[in-house]
RODO-2510 file (C-alpha; in nm, 4 decimals, decimal comma):
residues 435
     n   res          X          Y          Z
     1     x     0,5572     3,4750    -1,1440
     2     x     0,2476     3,6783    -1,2619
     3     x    -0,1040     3,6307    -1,1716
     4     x    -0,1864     3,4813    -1,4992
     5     x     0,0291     3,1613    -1,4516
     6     x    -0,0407     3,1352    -1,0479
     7     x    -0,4202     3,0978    -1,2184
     8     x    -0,3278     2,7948    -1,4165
     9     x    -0,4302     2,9741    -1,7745
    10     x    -0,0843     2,9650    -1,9053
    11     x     0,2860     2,8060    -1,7969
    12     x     0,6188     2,8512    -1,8894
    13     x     0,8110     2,6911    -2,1382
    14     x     1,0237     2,3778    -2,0362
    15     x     1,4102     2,4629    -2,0262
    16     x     1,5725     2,4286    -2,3569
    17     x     1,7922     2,1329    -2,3274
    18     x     2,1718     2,2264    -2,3181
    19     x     2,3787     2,2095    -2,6604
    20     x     2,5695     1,8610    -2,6931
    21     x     2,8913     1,9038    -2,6329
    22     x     3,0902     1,9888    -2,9287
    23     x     3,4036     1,7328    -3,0433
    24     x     3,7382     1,8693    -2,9410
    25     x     3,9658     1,9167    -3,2168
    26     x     4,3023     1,7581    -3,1714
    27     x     4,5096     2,0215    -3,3181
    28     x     4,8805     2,0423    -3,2660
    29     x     5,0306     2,3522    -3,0922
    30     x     5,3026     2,4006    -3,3001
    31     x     5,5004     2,5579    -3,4265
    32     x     5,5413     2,3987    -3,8015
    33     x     5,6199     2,4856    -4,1270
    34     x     5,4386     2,4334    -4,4760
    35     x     5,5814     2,4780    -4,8344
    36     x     5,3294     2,5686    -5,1344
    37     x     5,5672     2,4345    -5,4322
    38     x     5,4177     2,5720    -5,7243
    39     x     5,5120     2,6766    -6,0942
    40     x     5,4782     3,0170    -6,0683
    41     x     5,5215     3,1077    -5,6884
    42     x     5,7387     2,8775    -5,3904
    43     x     5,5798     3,0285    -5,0817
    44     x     5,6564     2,8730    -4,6503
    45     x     5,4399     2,9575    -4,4176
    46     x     5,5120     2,8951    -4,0280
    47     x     5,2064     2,9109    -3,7619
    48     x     5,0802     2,7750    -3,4598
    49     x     4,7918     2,7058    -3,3069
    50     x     4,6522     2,9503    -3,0357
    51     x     4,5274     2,8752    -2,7020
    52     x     4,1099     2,8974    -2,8037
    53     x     4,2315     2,6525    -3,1069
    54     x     4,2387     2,8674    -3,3998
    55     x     4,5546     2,9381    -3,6211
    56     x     4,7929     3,2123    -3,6304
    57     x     5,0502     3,2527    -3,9100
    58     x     5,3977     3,3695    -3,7140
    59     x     5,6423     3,4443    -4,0603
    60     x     5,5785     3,3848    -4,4145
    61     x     5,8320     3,4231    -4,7478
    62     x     5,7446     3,3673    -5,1086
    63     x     5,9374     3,4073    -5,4489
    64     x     5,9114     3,3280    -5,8269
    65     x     5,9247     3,0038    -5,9256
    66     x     6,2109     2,8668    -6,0614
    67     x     6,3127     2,5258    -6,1486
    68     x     5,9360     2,3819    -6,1520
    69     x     5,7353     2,3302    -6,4296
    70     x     5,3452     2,1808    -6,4039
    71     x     5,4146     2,1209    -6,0764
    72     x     5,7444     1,8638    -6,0900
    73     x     6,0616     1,9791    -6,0650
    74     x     6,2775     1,9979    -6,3532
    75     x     6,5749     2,1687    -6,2501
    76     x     6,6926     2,0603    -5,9089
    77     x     6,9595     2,3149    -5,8839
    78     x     6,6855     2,6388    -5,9625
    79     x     6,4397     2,4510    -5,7242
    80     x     6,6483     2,4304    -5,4572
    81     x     6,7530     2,8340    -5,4696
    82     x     6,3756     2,9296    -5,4738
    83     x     6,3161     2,7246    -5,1744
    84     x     6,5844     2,8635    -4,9680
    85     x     6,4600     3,2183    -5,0507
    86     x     6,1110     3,1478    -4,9281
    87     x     6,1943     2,9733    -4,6107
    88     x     6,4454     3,2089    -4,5064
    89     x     6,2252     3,5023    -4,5368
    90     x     5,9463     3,2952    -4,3340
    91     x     6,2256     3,1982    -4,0912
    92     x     6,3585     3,5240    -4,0156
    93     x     5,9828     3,6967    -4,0197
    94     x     5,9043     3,4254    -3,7419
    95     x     6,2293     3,4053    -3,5614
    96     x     6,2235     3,0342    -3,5826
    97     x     6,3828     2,7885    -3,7418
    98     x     6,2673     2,4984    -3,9512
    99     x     6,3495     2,1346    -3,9563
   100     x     6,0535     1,9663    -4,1173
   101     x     5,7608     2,0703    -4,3494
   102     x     5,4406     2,0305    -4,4645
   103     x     5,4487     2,0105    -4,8882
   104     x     5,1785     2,0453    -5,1189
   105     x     5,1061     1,8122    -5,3979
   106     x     5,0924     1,8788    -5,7754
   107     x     5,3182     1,6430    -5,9562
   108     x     5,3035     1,2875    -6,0594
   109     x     5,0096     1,2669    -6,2239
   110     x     4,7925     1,2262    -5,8729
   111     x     4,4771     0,9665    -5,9103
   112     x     4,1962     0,8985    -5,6960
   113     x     4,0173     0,6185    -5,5690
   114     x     3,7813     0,5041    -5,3633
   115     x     3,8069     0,1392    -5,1993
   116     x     3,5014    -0,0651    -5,0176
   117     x     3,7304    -0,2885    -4,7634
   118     x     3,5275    -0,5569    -4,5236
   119     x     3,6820    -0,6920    -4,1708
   120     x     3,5182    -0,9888    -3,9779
   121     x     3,4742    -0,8734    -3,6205
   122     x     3,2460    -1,1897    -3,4382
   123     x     2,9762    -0,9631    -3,2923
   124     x     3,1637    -0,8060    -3,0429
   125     x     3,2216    -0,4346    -2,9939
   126     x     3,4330    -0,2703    -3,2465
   127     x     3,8015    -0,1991    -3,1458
   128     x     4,0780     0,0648    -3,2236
   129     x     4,2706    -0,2301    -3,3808
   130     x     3,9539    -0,3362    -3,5826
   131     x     3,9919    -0,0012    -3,7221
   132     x     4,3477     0,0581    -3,8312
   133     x     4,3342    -0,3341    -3,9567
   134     x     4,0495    -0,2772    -4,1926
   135     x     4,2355     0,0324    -4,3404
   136     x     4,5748    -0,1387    -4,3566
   137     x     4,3901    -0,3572    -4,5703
   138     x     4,2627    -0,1011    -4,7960
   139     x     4,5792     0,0342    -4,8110
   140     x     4,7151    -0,3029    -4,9317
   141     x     4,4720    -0,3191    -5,2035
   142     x     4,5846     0,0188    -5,3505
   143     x     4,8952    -0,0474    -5,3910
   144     x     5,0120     0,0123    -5,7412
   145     x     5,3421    -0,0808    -5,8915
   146     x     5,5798     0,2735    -5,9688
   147     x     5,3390     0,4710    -5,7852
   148     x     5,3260     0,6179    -5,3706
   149     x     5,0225     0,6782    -5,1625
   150     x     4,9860     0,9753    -5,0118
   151     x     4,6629     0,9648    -4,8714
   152     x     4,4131     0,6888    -4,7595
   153     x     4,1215     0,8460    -4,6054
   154     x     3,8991     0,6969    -4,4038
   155     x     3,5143     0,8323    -4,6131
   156     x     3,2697     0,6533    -4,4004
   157     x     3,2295     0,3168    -4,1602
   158     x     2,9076     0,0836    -4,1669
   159     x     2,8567    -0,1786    -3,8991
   160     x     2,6830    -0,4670    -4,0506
   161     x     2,3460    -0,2849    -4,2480
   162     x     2,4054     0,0260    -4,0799
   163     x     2,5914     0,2412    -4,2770
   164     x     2,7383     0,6429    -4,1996
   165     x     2,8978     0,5626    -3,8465
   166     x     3,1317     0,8566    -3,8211
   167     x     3,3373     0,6511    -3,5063
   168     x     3,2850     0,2513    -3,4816
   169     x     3,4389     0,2017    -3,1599
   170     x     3,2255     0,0457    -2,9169
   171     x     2,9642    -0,0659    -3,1415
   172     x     2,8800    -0,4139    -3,1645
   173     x     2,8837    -0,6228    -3,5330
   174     x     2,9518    -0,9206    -3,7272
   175     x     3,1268    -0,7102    -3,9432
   176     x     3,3097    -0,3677    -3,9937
   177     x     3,2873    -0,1922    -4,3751
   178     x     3,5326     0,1199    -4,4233
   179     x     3,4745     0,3275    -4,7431
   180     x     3,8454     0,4117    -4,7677
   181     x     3,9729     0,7408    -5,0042
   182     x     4,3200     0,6520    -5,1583
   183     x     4,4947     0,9082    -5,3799
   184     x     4,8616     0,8568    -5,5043
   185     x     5,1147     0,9699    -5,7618
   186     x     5,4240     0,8703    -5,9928
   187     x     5,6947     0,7201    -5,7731
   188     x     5,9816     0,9176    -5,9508
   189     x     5,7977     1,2557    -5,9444
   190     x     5,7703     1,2714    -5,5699
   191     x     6,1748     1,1363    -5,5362
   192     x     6,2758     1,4439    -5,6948
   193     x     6,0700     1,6348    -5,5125
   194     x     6,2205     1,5177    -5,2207
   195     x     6,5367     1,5925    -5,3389
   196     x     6,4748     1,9271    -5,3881
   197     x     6,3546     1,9792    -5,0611
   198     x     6,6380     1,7229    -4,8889
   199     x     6,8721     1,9658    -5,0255
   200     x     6,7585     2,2594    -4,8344
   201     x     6,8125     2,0747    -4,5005
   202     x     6,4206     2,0446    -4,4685
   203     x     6,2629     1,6691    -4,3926
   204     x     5,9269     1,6643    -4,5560
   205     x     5,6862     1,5364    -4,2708
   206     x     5,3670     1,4956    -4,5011
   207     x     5,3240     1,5415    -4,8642
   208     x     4,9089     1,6854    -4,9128
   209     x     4,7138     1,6832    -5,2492
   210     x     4,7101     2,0864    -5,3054
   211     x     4,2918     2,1160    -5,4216
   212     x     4,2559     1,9143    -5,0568
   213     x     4,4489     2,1948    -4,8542
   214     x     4,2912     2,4740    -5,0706
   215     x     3,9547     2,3343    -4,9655
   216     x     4,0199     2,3099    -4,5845
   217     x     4,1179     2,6906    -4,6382
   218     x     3,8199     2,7960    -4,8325
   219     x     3,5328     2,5793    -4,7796
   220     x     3,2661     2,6636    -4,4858
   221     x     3,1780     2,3808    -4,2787
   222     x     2,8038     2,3463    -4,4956
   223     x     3,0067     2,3306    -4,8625
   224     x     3,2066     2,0378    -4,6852
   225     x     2,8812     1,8429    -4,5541
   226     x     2,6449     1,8811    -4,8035
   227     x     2,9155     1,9157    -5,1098
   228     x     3,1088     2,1301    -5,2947
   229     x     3,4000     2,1234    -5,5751
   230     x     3,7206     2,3320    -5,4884
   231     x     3,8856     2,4012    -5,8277
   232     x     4,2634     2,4921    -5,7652
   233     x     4,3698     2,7417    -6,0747
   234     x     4,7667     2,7448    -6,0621
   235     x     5,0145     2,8185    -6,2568
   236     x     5,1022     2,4753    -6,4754
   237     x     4,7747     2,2805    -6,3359
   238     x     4,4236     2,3115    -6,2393
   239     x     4,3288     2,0529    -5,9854
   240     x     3,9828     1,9764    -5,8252
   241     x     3,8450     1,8111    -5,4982
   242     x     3,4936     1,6643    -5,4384
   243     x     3,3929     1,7407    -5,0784
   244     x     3,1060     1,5905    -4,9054
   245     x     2,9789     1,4505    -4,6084
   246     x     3,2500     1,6353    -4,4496
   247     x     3,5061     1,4373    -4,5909
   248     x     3,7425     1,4552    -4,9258
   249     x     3,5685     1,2312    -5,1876
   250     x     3,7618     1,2652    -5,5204
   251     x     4,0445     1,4391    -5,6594
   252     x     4,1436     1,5133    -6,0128
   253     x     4,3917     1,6960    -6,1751
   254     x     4,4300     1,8629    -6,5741
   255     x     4,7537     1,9896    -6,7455
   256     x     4,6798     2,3694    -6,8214
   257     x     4,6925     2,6544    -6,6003
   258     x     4,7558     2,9891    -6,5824
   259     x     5,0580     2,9947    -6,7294
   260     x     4,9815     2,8345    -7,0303
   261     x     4,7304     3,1001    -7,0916
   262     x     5,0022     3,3745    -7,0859
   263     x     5,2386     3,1367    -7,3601
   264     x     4,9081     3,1855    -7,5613
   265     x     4,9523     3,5575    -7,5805
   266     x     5,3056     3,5412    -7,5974
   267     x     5,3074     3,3096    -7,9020
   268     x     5,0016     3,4961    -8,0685
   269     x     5,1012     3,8670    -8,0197
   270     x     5,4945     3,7916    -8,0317
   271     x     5,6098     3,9227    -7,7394
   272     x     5,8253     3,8647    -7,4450
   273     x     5,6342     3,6055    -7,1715
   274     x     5,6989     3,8775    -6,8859
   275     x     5,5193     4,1301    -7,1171
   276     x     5,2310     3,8927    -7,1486
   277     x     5,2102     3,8080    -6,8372
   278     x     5,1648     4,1879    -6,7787
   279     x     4,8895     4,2013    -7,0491
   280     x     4,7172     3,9408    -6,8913
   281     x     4,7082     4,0840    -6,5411
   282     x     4,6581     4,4654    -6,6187
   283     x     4,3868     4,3893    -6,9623
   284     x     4,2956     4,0618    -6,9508
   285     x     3,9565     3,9182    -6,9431
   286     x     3,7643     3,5995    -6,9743
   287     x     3,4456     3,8039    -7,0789
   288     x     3,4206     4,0911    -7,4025
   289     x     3,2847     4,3796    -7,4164
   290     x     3,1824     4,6576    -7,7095
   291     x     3,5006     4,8561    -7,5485
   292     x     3,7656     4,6043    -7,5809
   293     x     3,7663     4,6759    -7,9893
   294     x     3,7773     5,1083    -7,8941
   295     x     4,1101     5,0193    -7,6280
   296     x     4,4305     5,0051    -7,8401
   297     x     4,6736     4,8286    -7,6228
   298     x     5,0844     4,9104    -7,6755
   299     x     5,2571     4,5733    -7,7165
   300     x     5,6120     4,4780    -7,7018
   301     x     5,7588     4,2796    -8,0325
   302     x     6,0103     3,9954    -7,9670
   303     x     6,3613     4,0891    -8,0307
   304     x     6,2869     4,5082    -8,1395
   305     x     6,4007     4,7832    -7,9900
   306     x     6,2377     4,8795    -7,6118
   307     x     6,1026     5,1941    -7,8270
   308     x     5,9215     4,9397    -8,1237
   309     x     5,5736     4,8658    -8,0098
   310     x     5,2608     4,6874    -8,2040
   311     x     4,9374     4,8550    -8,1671
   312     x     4,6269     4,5756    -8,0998
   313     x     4,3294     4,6139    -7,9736
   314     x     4,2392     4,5354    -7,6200
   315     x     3,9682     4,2650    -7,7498
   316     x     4,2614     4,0733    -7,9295
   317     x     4,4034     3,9548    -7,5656
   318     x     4,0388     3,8849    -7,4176
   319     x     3,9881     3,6718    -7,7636
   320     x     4,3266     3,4631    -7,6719
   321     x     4,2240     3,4030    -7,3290
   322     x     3,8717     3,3507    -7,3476
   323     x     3,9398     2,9880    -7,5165
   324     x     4,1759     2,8789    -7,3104
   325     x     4,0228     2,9101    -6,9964
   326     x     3,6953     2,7397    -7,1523
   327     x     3,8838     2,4445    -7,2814
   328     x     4,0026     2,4459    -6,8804
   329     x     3,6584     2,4163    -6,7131
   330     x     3,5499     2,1781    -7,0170
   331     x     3,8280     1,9701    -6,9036
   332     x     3,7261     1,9796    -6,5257
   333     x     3,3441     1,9134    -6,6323
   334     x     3,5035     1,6307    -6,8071
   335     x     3,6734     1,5047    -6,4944
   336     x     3,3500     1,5652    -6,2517
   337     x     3,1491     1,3598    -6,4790
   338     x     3,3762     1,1438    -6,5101
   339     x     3,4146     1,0582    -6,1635
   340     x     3,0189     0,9322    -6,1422
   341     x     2,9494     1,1149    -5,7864
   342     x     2,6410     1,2853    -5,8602
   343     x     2,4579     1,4599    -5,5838
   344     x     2,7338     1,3154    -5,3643
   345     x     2,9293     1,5859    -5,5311
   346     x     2,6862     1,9146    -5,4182
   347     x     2,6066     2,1750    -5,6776
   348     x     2,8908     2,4329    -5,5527
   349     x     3,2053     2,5406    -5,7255
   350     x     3,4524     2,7323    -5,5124
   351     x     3,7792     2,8620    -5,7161
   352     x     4,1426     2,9406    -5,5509
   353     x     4,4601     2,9379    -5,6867
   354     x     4,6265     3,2685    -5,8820
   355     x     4,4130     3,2238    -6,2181
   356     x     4,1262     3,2306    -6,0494
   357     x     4,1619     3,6262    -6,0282
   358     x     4,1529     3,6880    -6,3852
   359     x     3,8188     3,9066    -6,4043
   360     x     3,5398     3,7235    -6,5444
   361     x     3,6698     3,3936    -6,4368
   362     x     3,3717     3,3552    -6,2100
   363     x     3,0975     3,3982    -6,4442
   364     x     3,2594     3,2113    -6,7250
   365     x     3,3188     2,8918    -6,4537
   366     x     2,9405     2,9234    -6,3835
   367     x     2,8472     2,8957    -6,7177
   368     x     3,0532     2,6187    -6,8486
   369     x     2,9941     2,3730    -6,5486
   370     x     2,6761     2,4659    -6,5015
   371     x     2,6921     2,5417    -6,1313
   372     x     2,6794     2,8695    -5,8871
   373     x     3,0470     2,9577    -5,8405
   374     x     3,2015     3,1891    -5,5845
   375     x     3,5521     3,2786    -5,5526
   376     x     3,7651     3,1695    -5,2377
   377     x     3,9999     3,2934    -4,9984
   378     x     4,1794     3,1677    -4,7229
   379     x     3,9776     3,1835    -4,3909
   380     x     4,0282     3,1556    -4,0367
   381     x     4,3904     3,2344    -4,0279
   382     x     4,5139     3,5534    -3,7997
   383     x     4,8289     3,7123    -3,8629
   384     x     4,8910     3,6665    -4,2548
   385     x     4,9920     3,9613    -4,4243
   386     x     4,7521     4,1458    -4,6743
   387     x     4,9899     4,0002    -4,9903
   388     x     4,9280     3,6302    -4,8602
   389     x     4,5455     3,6188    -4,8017
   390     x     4,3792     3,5974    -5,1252
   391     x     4,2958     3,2773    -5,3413
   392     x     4,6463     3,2274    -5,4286
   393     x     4,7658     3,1291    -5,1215
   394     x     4,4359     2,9178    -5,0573
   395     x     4,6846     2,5711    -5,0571
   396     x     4,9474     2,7433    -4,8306
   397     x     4,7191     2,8307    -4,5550
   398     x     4,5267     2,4982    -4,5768
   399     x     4,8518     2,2947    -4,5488
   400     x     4,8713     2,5050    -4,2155
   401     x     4,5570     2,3772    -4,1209
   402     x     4,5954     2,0074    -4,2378
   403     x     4,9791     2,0259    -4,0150
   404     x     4,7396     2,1806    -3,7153
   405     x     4,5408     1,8444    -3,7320
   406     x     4,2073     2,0004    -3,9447
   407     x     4,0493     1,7681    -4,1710
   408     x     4,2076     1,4389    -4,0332
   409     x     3,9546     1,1308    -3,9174
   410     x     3,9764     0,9953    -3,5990
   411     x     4,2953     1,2449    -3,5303
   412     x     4,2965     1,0434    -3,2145
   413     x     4,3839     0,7121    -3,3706
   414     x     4,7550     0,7102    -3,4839
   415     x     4,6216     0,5361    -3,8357
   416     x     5,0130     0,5564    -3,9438
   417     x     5,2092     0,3810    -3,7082
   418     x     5,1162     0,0513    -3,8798
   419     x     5,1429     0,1855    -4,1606
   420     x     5,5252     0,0215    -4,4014
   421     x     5,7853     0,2678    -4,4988
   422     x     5,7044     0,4044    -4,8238
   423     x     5,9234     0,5449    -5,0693
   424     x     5,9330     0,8956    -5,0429
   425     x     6,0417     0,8380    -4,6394
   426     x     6,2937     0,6225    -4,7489
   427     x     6,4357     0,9110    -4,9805
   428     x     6,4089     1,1729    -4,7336
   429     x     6,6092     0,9269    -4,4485
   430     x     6,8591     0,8627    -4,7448
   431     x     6,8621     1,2441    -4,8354
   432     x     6,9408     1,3669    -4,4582
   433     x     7,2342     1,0862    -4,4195
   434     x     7,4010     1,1811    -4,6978
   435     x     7,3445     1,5470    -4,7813
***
């Protein structure tokens, strides 16, 4: 110590107190399979989780589509042949073998609601069975005839006026109030997608919305708190999901994706949907430019010669897509207001999914909702190979995360075991005795 502070004139600073303690994730080790069943790509991931608790992807396979259209499957037969090809080329990158997986959702028309559920407690401290009885009751009350719940999310807890308890255990009321997130889908969509998957020897252990794992891949931990919109942009649907608080607060879900945007220059410049497709990836645009009327473009006619080619400007495809992608985000705007949030929602748009790479996406999102956009990828996940880590395989990686244990509250409570045998178990159980 220095004259000056033997003197008295000055002292030292106190100790800065340590850093709490942070929560300890409850992830599983692994390893464990996911399946991204989409309309234009079927892709399996298999990972674990690493000793310092983040994720490592050990094999992954993906292939075209086939057999799925806006997310349901239509031909069980095709389905079932894509799915085979993707897991076996995960299986034999990772030198495991799968029994169960992990499987997005996109089809059956998925809703979301939230549900305010009260339980008497007496003034004595809240219990683990206080909790899972006042979301068994929630999940009563969402119950809807012809339709399955696949998620019901615990938001938020209040103990009598005090409201935003993360945990209530231990803490003493007259009464526990659970702000309970519910979303579900046709009963009939998610038995054939069952079926597809029984048929590949694969149980399906969870079924997750798809916007929900893309935003566990993509959103920081900020975007989650303070709020943020994931927009998924696939192939047959774009779906959405409200984040805030930390927690998933809404999801919605449109019926045009990227692949309706290629039928549009199929159908308008006559030519073979591979060929468009090819347009729309090599010259498309969602912006225009003076240039795009100078580019002539070589276009393949429907049912010529491979030599017989039409001659269009490059601003002819940018003035096909252009309206199609702003009837999408009109649609999701549509859907946000819709869902009366406000500022619970944030001010943040994050895009994933395949369309979202379409140049000019970005800008033309930012203008139509209104918000600052950025564009997402996958973070936070070691080991994937350079053709799996960009917005298209935002869902895959996320269902990764969601079978490690991420975005699940009170992981330590088992909130299932009480919870009746729903249809799409029963299907599976029915699937692997017969099959």
């Amino acid at each position: 110590m220095n004259e000056l502070s033997q003197r008295g004139q000055f002292s030292l600073p106190p100790p800065m107190p340590p850093d709490p303690p942070q929560k300890q994730r409850n992830h599983r080790a692994g390893p464990f399979g996911v399946l991204d069943i989409g309309s234009t790509k079927i892709a399996c991931l298999i990972g674990r989780t690493e000793s310092d608790g983040t994720m490592r992807a050990l094999g992954s396979g993906f292939t075209r589509s086939r057999g799925v259209r806006c997310g349901g499957i239509t031909d069980l037969d095709e389905a079932e042949r894509a799915i085979r090809a993707a897991v076996a080329l995960a299986e034999e990158m990772a030198d495991y073998r799968l029994r169960s997986v992990t499987v997005n959702l996109s089809c059956g028309h998925p809703e979301s609601r939230l549900f305010n559920v009260q339980w008497p407690v007496g003034g004595r401290p809240v219990t683990e069975a206080d909790v899972k009885r006042v979301i068994t009751e929630g999940r009563a009350r969402a119950v809807t005839e012809g339709r399955e719940t696949i998620h019901s999310l615990p938001v938020s807890f209040s103990v009598d006026e005090t409201a935003g308890v993360d945990d209530p255990r231990g803490h003493h009321c007259d009464q526990l109030s659970a702000r309970l997130h519910v979303v579900d889908a046709l009963s009939m969509a998610l038995r054939n997608l069952g079926a597809a998957v029984g048929r590949c020897d694969l149980e399906i252990s969870e079924v997750v919305s798809a916007p929900f794992a893309a935003g566990l891949s993509c959103l920081v931990d900020d975007e989650r708190d303070l709020g943020a919109t994931v927009i998924d942009m696939g192939g047959g649907t774009t779906s959405l999901a409200v984040f805030g608080e930390g927690q998933l607060l809404h999801t919605a879900q449109v019926p045009v994706g990227g692949l309706h945007v290629t039928r549009d220059i199929a159908g308008v410049l006559s030519t073979p949907i591979d060929n468009a497709e090819r347009l729309k990836t090599l010259y498309g645009n969602a912006h225009s430019s003076p240039d795009d009327e100078r580019e002539i473009l070589a276009v393949q006619q429907i049912g010529e010669e491979d030599h017989q080619f039409a001659k269009i400007p490059r601003s002819m495809v940018v003035g096909i897509i252009k309206p199609r992608l702003e009837e999408t985000f009109e649609m999701v705007r549509d859907r946000l207001d819709g869902a009366g949030l406000g500022r619970a929602a944030g001010s943040r748009v994050v895009l994933a999914g395949g369309a979202s790479q379409l140049v000019g996406v970005r800008d033309l999102a930012a203008r139509v909702l209104n918000r600052p956009v950025r564009l997402g990828r996958p973070a936070g996940m070691r080991g994937l190979p350079e053709a799996a880590s960009g917005p298209a395989f935002a869902t895959a990686v996320g269902l990764l995360s969601w079978a490690a244990g991420e975005g699940r509250s009170l992981n330590d409570i088992d909130l299932d075991s009480d919870r009746p045998v729903g249809l799409l178990r029963r299907i599976i159980d029915f699937l692997r005795e017969r099959l």
